[in-house]
C-alpha positions as CSV (number, residue, x, y, z in Angstrom):
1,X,-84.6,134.6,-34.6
2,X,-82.6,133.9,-37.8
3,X,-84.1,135.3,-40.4
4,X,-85.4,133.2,-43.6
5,X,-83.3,133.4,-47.0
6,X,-83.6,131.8,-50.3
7,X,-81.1,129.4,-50.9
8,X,-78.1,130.0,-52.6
9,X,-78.8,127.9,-55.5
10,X,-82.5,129.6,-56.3
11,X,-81.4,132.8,-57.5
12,X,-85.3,134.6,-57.4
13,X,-85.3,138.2,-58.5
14,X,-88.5,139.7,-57.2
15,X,-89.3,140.8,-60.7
16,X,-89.8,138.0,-61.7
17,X,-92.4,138.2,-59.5
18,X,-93.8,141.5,-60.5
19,X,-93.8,140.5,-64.1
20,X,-96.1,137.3,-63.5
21,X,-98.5,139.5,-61.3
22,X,-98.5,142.0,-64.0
23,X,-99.4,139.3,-66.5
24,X,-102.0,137.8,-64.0
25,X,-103.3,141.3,-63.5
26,X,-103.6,142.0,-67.0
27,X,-105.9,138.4,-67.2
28,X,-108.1,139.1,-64.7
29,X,-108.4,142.8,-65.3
30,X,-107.6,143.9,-69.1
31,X,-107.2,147.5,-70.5
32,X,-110.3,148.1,-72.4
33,X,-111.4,150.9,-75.1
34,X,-109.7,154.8,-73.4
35,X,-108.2,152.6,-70.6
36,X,-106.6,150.7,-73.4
37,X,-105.7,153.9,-75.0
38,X,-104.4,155.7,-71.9
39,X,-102.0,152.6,-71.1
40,X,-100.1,152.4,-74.4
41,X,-99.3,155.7,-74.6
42,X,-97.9,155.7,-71.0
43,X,-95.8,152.8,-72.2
44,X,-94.7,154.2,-74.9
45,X,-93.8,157.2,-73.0
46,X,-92.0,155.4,-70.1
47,X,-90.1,153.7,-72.9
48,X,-88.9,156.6,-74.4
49,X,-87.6,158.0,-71.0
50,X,-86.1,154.9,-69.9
51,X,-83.9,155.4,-73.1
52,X,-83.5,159.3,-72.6
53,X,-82.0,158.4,-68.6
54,X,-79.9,155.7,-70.7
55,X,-78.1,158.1,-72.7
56,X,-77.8,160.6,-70.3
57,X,-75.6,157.8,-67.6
58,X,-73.5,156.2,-70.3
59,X,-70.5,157.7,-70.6
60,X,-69.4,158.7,-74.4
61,X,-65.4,158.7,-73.4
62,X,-66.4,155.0,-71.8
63,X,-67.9,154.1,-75.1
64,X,-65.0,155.6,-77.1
65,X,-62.7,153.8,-75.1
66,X,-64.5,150.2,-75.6
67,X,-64.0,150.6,-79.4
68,X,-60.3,149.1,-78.3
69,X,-61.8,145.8,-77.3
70,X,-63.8,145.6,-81.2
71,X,-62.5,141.6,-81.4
72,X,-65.1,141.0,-78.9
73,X,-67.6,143.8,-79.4
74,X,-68.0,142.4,-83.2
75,X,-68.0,138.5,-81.7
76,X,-70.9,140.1,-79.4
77,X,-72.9,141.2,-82.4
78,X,-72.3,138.3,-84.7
79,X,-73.6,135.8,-81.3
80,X,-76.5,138.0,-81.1
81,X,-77.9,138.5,-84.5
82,X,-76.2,136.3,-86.5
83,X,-76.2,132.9,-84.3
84,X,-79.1,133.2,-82.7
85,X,-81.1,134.1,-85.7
86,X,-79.8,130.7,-87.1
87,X,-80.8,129.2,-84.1
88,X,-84.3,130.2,-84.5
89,X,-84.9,129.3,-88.1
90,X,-83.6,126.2,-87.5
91,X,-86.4,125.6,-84.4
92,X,-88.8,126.3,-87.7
93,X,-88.4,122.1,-88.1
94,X,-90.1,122.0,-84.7
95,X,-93.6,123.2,-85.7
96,X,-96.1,121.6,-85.6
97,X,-94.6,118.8,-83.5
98,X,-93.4,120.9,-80.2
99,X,-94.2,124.3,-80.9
100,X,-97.5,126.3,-82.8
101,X,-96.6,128.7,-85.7
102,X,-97.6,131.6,-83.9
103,X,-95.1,130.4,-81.1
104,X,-92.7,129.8,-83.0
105,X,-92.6,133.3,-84.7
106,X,-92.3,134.6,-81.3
107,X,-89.5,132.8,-80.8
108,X,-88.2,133.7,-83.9
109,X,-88.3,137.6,-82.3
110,X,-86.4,136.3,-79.4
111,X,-83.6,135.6,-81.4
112,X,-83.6,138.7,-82.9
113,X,-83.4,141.5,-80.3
114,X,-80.3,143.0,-79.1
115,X,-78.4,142.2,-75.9
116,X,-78.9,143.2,-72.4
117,X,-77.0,146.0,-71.3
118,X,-77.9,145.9,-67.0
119,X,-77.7,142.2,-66.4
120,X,-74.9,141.5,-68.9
121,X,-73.0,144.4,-66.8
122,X,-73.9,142.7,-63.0
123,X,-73.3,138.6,-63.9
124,X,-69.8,139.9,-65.5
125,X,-69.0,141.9,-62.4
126,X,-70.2,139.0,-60.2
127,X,-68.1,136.8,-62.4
128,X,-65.1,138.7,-62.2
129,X,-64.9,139.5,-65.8
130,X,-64.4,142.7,-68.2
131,X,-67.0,144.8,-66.7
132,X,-66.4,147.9,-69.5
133,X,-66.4,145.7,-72.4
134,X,-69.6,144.1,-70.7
135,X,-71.1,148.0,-71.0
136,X,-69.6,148.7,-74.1
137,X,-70.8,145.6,-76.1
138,X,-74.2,145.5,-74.5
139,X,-74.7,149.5,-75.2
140,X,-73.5,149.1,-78.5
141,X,-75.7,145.2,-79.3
142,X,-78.5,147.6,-78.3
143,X,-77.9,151.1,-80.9
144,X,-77.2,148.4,-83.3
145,X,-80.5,146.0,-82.5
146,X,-82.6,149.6,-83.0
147,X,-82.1,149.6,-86.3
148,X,-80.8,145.7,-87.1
149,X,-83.6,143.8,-85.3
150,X,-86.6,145.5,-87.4
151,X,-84.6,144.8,-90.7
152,X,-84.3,141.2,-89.6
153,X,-88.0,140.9,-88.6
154,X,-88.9,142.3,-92.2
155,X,-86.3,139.5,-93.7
156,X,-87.3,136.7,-91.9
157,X,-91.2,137.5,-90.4
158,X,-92.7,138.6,-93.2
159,X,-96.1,139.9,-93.1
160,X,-96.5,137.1,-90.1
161,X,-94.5,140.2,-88.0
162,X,-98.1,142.9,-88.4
163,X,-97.4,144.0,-91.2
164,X,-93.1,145.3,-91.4
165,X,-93.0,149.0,-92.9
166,X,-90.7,151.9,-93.3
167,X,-93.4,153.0,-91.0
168,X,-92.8,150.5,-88.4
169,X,-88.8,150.9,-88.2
170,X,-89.4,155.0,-87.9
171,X,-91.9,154.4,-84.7
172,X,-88.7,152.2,-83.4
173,X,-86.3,154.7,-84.2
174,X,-88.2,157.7,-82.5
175,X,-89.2,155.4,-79.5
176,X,-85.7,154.1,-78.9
177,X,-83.1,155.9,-81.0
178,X,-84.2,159.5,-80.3
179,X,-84.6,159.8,-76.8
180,X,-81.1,158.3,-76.1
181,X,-79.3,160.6,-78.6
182,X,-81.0,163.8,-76.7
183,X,-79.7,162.1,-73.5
184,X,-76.1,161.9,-75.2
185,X,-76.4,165.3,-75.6
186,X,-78.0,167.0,-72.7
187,X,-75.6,164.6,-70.7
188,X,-73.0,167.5,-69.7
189,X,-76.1,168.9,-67.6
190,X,-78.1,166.2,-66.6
191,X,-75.7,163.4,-66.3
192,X,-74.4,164.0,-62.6
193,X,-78.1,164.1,-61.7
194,X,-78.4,161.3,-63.3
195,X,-75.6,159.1,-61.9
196,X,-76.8,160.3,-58.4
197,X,-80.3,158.9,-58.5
198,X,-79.8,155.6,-59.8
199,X,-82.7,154.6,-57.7
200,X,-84.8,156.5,-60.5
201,X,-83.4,154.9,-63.5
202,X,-84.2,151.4,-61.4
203,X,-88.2,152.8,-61.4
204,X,-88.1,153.9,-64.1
205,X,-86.6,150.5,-65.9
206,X,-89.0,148.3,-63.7
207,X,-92.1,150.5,-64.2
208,X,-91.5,151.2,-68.0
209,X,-91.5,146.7,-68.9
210,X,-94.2,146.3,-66.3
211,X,-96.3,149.1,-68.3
212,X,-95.4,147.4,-71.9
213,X,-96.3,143.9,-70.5
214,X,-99.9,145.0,-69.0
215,X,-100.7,147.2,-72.2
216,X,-99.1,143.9,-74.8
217,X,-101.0,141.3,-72.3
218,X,-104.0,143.4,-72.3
219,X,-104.7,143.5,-76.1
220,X,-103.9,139.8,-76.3
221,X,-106.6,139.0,-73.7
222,X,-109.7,141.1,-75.4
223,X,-108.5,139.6,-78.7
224,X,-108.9,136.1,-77.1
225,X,-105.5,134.5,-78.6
226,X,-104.7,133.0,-75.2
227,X,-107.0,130.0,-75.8
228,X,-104.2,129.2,-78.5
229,X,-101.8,128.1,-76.2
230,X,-102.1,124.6,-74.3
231,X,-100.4,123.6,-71.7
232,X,-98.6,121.1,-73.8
233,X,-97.3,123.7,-75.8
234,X,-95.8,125.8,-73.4
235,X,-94.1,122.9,-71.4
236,X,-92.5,122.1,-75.3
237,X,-91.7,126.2,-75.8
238,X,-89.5,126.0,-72.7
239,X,-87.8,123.1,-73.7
240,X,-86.7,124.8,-77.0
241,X,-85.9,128.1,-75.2
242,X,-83.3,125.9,-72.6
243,X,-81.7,124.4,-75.7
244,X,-81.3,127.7,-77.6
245,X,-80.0,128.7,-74.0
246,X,-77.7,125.8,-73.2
247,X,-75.7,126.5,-76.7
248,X,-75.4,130.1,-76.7
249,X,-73.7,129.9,-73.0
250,X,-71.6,126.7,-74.5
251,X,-71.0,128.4,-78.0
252,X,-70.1,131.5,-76.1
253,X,-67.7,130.1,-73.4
254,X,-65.9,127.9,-75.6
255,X,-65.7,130.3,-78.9
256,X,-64.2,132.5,-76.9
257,X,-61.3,130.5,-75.8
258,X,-60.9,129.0,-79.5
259,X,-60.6,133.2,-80.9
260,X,-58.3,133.2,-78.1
261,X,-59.8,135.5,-75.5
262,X,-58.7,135.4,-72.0
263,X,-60.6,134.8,-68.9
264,X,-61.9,138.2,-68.3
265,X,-63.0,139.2,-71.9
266,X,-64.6,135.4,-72.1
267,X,-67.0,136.2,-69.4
268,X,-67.9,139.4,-70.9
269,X,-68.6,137.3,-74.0
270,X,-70.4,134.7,-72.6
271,X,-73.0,137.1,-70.5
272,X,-73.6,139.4,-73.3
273,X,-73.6,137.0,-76.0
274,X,-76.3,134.6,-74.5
275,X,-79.2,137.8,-73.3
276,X,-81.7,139.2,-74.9
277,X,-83.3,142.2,-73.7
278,X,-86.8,142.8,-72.4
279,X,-86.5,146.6,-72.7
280,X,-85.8,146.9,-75.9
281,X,-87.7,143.6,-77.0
282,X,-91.0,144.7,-76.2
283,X,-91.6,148.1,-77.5
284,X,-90.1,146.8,-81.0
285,X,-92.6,143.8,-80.5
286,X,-95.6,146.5,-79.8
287,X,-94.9,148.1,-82.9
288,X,-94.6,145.2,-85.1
289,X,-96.9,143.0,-84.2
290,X,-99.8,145.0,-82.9
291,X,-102.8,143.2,-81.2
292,X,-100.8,139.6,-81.5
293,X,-97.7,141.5,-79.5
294,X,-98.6,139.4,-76.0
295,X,-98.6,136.1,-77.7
296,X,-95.1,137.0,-79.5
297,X,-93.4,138.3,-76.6
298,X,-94.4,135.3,-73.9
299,X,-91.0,133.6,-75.4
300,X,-89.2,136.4,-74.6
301,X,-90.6,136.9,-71.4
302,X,-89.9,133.4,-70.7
303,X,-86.4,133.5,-71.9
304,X,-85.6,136.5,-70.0
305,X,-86.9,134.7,-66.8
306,X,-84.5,131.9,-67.2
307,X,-81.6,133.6,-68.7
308,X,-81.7,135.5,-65.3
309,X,-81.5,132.2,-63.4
310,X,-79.2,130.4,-64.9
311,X,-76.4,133.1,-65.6
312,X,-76.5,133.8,-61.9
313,X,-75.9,130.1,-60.6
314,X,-73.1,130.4,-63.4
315,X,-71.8,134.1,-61.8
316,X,-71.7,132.3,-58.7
317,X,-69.6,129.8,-60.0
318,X,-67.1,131.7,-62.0
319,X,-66.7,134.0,-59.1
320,X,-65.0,131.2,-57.4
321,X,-62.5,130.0,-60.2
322,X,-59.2,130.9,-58.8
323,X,-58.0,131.2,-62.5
324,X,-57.2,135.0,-63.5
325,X,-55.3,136.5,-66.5
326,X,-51.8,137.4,-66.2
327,X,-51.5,140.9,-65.4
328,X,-55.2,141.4,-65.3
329,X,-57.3,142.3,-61.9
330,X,-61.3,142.0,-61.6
331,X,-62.8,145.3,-61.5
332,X,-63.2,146.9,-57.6
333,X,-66.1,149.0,-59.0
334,X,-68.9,148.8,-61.6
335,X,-69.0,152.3,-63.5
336,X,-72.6,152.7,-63.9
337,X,-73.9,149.2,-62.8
338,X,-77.5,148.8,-61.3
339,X,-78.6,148.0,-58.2
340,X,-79.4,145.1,-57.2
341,X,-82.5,143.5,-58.7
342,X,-82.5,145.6,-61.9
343,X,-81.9,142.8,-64.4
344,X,-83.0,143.2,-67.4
């Protein structure tokens, strides 16, 4: 008997899945009081791993050798906290017609965390594109967005973001920051380990968001802020999220050719400059906006969702453009890439 398969056309990652249940889970059975307690700081500890296995696989001479490609790293950055920043104060004329203020400031967070590093590495592959300038741009978008993206919040959130502090960008750094430098440097000893369970760094990745999403979903539930949110609203927060979407992918593809990229570095562009990441979107969210964090991550939960979809119908399709750069050669291997599924 043949068995059944998704078509080709509904590119379904089963974490999707997992991150809906987890969400549903979180409804129907909240984190209350020590249980509450107990969750966050397992979050905030998986977090801090999940960055500590980062640095310990990403190789420093692979960074040092993808400062050669800086045209496109600094056209990476500027796409992801520069234009899409603009993109979200500009959705500000949207309230209150399509979208609620406390939607729209999570939106406004979307469009300021860095870039994926996983996903931005597997579409370019798929796409036959520059795979180490896809993990040197995304690695770097995310250093950068440790530091950048709570500045950014403090410019443009206000007091709306809980309260920005020096306090709240040292939390980030020692979350995020600190564990990856330790991995940088314990790497000579623990990165072969490292690089030969991949399967761990996948848990880990997985388990570390799932744990974030319960604890953020949690507190939003036993603060009762989901009764803000209609269905009308949410049908009008996905509409924005595919426009912001649709341009960064056109912006991206386009720009790229007009700075005079070829094929290869165009894709890298075009994956890395439309993402944001989950990972390092929702601890940074935790922190800065405490008990309203589920209600200003659900657009980046969303958008991650779709990004995931629609960059992988586009893969596809790149994959089969006959068109290559002269003298260039899509990448055989994937130094570092995930395994299936692990899209972040």
């Amino acid at each position: 008997m043949k068995r059944l398969q998704w078509p080709s056309w509904m590119p379904i990652d089963p974490y999707i899945v997992l991150l809906v249940a987890t969400v549903g889970l979180a409804a129907l059975l909240p984190a209350h009081g020590t249980g509450a307690q107990v969750a966050s700081g397992a979050s905030t500890a998986a977090i801090a791993l999940l960055f500590f296995l980062y640095g310990a696989r990403l190789s420093t001479r692979e960074a040092l050798d993808g400062l050669r490609h800086w045209r496109l790293h600094i056209t990476v950055l500027a796409c992801t906290f520069v234009v899409f920043p603009l993109l979200g104060l500009a959705a500000r004329a949207l309230v209150p017609v399509l979208l609620t203020q406390p939607l729209y400031q999570g939106l406004l967070f979307l469009t300021l965390v860095p870039s994926t590093i996983q996903s931005s590495i597997a579409f370019t592959s798929i796409a036959r594109g520059n795979v180490p300038a896809a993990i040197c741009a995304g690695s770097f978008s995310s250093l950068v967005g440790i530091v950048v993206t709570p500045l950014l919040a403090a410019g443009l959130l206000g007091s709306s973001g809980g309260g920005f502090s020096a306090d709240s960008l040292v939390k980030i750094v020692l979350q995020l920051l600190v564990p990856f430098l330790a991995g940088q440097l314990l790497r000579r000893w623990i990165g072969g380990f490292v690089a030969r369970h991949r399967t761990v760094l996948g848990l880990v990745d997985r388990g570390s968001i799932l744990l974030v999403v319960y604890t953020a979903f949690s507190e939003g539930v036993t603060q009762g802020i989901w009764h803000q949110v209609s269905a009308v609203r949410m049908g009008g927060l996905l509409v924005v999220e595919a426009a912001v979407l649709a341009v960064m992918l056109t912006l991206t593809w386009y720009g790229g050719r007009a700075l005079g990229f070829g094929r290869e570095d165009r894709i890298a562009l075009q994956f890395a400059g439309s993402k944001k990441s989950l990972a390092s979107g929702l601890p940074m969210a935790s922190v800065l906006f405490g008990a309203h964090a589920s209600l200003a991550v659900l657009p980046l939960m969303l958008f991650h969702q779709m990004q995931l979809m629609v960059c992988a119908v586009i893969a596809k399709r790149r994959a089969r453009d006959p068109e290559t750069d002269p003298g260039r050669s899509a990448p055989d291997a994937v130094p570092g890439q995930p395994e299936h599924g692990v899209l972040r």
